[in-house]
N, CA, C and O atoms as a GROMACS GRO file, in nm:
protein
  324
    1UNK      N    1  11.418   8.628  10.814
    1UNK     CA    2  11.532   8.589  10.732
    1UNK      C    3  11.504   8.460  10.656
    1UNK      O    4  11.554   8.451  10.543
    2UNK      N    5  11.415   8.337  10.714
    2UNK     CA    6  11.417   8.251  10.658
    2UNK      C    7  11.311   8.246  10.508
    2UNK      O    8  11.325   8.156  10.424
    3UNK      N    9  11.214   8.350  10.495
    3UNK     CA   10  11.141   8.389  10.367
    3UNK      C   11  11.193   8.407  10.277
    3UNK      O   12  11.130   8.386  10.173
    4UNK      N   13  11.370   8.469  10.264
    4UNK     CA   14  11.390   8.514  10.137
    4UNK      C   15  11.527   8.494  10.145
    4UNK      O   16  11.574   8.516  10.257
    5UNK      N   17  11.630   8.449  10.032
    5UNK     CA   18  11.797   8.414  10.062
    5UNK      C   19  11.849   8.473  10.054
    5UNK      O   20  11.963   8.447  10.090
    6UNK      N   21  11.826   8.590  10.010
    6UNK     CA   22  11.916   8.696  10.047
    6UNK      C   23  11.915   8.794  10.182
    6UNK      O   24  11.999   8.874  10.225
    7UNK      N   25  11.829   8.768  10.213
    7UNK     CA   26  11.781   8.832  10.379
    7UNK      C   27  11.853   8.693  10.438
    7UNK      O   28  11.970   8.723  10.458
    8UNK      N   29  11.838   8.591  10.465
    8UNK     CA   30  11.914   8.493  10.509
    8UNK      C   31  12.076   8.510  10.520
    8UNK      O   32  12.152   8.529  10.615
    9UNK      N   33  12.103   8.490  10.333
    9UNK     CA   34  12.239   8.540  10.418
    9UNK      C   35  12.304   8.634  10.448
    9UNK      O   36  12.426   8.618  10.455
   10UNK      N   37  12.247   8.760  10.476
   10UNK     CA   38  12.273   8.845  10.556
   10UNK      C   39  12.238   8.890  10.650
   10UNK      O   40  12.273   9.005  10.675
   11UNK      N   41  12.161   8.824  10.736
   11UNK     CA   42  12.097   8.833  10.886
   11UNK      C   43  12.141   8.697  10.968
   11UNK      O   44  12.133   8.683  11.090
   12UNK      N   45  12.192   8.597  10.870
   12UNK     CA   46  12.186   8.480  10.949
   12UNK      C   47  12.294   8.473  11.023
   12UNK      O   48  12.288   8.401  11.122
   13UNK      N   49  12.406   8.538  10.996
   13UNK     CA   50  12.487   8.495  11.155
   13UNK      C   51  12.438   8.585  11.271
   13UNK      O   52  12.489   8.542  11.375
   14UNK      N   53  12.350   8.706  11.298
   14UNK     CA   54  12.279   8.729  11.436
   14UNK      C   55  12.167   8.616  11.476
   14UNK      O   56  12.144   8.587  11.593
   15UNK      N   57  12.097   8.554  11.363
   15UNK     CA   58  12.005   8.472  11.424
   15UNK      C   59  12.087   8.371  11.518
   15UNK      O   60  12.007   8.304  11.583
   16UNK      N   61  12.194   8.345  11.542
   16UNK     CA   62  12.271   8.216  11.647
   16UNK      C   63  12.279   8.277  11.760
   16UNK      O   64  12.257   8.226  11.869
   17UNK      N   65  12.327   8.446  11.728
   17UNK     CA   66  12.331   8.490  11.881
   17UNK      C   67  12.255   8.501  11.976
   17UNK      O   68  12.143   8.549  11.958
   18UNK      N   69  12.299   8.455  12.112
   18UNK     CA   70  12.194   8.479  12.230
   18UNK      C   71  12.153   8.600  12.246
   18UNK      O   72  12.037   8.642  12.256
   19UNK      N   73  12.294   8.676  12.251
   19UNK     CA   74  12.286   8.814  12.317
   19UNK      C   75  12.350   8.938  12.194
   19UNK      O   76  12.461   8.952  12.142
   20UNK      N   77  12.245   8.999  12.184
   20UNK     CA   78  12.311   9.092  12.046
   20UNK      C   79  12.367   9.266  12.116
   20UNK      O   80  12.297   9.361  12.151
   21UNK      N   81  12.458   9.256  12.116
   21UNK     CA   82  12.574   9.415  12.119
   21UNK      C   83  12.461   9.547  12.064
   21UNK      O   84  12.369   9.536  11.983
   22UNK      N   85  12.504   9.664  12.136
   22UNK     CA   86  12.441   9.779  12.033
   22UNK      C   87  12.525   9.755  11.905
   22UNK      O   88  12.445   9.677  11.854
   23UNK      N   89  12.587   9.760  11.849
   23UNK     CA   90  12.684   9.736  11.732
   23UNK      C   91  12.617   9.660  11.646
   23UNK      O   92  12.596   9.692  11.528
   24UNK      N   93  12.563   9.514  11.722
   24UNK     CA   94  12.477   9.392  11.656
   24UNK      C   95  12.352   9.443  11.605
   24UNK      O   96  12.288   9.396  11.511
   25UNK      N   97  12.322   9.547  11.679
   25UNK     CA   98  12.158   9.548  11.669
   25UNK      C   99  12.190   9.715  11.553
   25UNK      O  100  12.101   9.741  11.473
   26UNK      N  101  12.303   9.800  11.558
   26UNK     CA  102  12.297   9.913  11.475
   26UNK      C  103  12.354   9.813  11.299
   26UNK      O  104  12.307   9.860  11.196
   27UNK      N  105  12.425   9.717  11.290
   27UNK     CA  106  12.432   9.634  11.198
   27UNK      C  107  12.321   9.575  11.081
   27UNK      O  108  12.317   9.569  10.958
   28UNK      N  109  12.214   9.528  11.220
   28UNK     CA  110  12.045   9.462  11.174
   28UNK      C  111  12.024   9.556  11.094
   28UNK      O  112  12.028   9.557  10.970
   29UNK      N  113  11.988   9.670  11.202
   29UNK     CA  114  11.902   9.746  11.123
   29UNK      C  115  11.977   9.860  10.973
   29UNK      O  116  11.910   9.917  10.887
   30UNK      N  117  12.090   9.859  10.983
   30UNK     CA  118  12.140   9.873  10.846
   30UNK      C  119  12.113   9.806  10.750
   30UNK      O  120  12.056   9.848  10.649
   31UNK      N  121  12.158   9.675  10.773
   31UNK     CA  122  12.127   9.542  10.660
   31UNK      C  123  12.011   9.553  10.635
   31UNK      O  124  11.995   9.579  10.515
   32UNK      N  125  11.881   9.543  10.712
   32UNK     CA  126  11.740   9.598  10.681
   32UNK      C  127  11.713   9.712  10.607
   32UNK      O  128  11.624   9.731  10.525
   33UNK      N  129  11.812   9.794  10.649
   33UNK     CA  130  11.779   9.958  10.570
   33UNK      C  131  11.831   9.919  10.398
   33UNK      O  132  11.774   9.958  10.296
   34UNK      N  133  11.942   9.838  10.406
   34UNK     CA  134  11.977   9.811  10.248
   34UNK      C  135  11.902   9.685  10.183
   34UNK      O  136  11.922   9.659  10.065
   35UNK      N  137  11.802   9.593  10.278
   35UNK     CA  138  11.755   9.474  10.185
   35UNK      C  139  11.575   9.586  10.142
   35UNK      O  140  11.487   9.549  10.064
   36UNK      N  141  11.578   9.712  10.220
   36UNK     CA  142  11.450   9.738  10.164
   36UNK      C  143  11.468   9.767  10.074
   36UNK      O  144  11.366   9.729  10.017
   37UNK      N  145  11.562   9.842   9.959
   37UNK     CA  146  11.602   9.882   9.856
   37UNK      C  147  11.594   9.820   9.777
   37UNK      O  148  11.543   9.863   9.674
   38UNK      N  149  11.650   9.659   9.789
   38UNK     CA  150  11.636   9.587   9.674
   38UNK      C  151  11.472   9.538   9.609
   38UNK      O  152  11.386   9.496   9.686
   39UNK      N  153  11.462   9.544   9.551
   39UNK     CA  154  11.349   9.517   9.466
   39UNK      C  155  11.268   9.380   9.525
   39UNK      O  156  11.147   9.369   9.549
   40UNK      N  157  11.367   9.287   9.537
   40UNK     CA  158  11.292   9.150   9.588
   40UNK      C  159  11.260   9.166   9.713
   40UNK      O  160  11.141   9.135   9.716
   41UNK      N  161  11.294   9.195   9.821
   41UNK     CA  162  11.315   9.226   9.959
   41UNK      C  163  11.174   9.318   9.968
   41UNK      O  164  11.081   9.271  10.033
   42UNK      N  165  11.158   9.445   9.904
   42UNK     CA  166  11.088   9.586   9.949
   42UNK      C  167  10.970   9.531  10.051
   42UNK      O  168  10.952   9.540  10.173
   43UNK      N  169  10.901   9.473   9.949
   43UNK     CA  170  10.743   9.407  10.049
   43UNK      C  171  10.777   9.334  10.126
   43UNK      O  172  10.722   9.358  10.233
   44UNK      N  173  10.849   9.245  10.130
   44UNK     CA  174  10.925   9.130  10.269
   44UNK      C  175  10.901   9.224  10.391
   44UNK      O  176  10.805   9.247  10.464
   45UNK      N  177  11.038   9.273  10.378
   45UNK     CA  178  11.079   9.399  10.501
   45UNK      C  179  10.958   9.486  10.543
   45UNK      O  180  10.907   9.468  10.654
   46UNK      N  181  10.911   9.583  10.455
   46UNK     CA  182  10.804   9.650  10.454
   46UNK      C  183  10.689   9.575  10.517
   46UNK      O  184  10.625   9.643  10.597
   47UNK      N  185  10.664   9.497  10.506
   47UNK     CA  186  10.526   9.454  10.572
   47UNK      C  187  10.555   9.361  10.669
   47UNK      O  188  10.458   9.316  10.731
   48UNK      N  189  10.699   9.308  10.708
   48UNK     CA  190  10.694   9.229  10.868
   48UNK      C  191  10.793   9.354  10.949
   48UNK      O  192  10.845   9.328  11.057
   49UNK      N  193  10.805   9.438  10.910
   49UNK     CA  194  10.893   9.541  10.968
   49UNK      C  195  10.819   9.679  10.988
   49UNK      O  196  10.875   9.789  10.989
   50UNK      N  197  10.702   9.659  11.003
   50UNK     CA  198  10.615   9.840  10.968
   50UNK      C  199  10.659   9.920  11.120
   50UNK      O  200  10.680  10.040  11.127
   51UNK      N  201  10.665   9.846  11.212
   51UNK     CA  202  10.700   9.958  11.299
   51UNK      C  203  10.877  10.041  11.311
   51UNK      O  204  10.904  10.132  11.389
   52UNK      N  205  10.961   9.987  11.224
   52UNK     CA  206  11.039   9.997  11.191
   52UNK      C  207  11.102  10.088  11.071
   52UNK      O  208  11.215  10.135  11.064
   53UNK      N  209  10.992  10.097  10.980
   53UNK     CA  210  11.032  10.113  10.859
   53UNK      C  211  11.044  10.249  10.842
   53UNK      O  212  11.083  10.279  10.729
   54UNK      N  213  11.018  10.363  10.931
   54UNK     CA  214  11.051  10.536  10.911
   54UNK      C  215  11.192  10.472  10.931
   54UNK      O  216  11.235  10.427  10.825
   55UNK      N  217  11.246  10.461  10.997
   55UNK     CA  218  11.364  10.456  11.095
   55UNK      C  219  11.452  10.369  10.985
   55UNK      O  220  11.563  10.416  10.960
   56UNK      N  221  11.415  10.248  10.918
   56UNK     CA  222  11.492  10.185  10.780
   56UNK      C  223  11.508  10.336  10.656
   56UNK      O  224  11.608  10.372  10.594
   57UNK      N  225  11.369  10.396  10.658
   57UNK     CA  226  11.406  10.470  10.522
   57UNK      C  227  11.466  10.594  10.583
   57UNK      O  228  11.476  10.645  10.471
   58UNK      N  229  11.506  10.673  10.650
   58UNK     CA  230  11.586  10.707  10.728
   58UNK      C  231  11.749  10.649  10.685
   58UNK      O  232  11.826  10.672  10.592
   59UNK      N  233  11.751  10.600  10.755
   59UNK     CA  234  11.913  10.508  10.724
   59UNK      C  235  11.926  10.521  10.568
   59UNK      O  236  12.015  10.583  10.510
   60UNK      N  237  11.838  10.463  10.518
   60UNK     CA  238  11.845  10.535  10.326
   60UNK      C  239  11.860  10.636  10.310
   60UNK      O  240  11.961  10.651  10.242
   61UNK      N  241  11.807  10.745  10.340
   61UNK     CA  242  11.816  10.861  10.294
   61UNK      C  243  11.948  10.905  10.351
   61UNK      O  244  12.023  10.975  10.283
   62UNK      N  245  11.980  10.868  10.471
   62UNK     CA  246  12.103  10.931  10.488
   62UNK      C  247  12.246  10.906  10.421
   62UNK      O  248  12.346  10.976  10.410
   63UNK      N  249  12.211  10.765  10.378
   63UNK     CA  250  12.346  10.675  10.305
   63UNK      C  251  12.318  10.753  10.210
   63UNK      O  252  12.417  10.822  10.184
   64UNK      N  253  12.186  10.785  10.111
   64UNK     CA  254  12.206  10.810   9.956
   64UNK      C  255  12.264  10.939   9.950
   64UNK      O  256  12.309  10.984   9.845
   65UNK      N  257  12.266  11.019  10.088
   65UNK     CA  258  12.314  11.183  10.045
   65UNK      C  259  12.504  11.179  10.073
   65UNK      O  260  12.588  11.268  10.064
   66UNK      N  261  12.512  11.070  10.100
   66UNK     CA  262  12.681  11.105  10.176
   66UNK      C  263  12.722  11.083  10.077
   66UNK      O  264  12.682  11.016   9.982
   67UNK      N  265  12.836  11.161  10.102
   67UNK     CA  266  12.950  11.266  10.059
   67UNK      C  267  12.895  11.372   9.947
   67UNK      O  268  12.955  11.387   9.841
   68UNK      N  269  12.802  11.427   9.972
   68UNK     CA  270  12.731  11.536   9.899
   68UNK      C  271  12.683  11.488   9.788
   68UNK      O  272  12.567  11.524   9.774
   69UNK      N  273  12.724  11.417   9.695
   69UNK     CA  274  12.608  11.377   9.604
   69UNK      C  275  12.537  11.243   9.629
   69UNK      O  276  12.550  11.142   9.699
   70UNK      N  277  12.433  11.309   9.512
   70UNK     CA  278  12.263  11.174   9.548
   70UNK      C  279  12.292  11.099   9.462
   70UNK      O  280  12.308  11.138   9.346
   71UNK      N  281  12.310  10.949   9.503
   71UNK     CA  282  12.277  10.859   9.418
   71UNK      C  283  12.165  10.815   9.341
   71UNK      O  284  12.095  10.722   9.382
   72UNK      N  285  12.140  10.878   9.222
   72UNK     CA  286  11.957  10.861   9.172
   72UNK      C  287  11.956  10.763   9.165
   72UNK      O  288  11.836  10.744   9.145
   73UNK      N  289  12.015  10.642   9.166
   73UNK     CA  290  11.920  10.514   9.134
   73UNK      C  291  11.857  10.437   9.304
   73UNK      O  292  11.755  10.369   9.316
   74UNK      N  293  11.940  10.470   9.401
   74UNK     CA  294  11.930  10.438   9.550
   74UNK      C  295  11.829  10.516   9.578
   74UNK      O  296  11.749  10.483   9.665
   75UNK      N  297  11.815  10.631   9.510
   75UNK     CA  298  11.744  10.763   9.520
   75UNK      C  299  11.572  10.696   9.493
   75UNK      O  300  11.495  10.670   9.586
   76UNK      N  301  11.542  10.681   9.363
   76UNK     CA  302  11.457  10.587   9.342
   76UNK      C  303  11.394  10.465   9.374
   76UNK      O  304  11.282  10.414   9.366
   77UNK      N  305  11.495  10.439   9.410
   77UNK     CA  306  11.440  10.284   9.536
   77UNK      C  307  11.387  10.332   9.634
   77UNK      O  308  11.286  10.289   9.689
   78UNK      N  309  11.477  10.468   9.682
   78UNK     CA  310  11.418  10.471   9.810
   78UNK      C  311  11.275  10.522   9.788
   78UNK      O  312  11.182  10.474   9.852
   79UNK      N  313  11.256  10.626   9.694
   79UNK     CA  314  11.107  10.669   9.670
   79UNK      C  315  11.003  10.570   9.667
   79UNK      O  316  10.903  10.576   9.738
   80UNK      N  317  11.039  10.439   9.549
   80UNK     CA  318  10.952  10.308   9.547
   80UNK      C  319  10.941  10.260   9.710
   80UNK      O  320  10.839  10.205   9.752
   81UNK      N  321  11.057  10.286   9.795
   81UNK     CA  322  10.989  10.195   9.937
   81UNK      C  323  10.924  10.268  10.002
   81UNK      O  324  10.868  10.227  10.104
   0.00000   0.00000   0.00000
């Protein structure tokens, strides 16, 4: 989180917690699944997150299909990650 400010401020209130909830930890890895998308983020995430990252683009693919239609531009990000 501390590499990039937008990963900061959206990870930084779990970094205080001692003890993180399943809730806390299904949260992370959402916020992760949406900072890989962004353009600035992709390589950040992607390369300190590789054992992770089926399981991030996953969470993408499933957000971009809900409610039956595809978002092509989420669609495309997700292809670029």
């Amino acid at each position: 989180a501390a590499k990039n400010e937008k990963s900061r401020s959206e990870l930084g209130r779990f970094l205080a917690k001692q003890v993180w909830t399943y809730q806390d930890r299904q949260c992370v890895l959402s916020t992760l699944a949406q900072l890989l998308l962004d353009k600035d983020c992709t390589v950040l995430v992607g390369r300190h997150l590789r054992p992770l990252l089926l399981d991030l683009l996953e969470r993408n693919a499933e957000a971009i299909k809900a409610g039956g239609q595809i978002n092509h531009d989420l669609h495309e990000r997700l292809c670029v990650s």
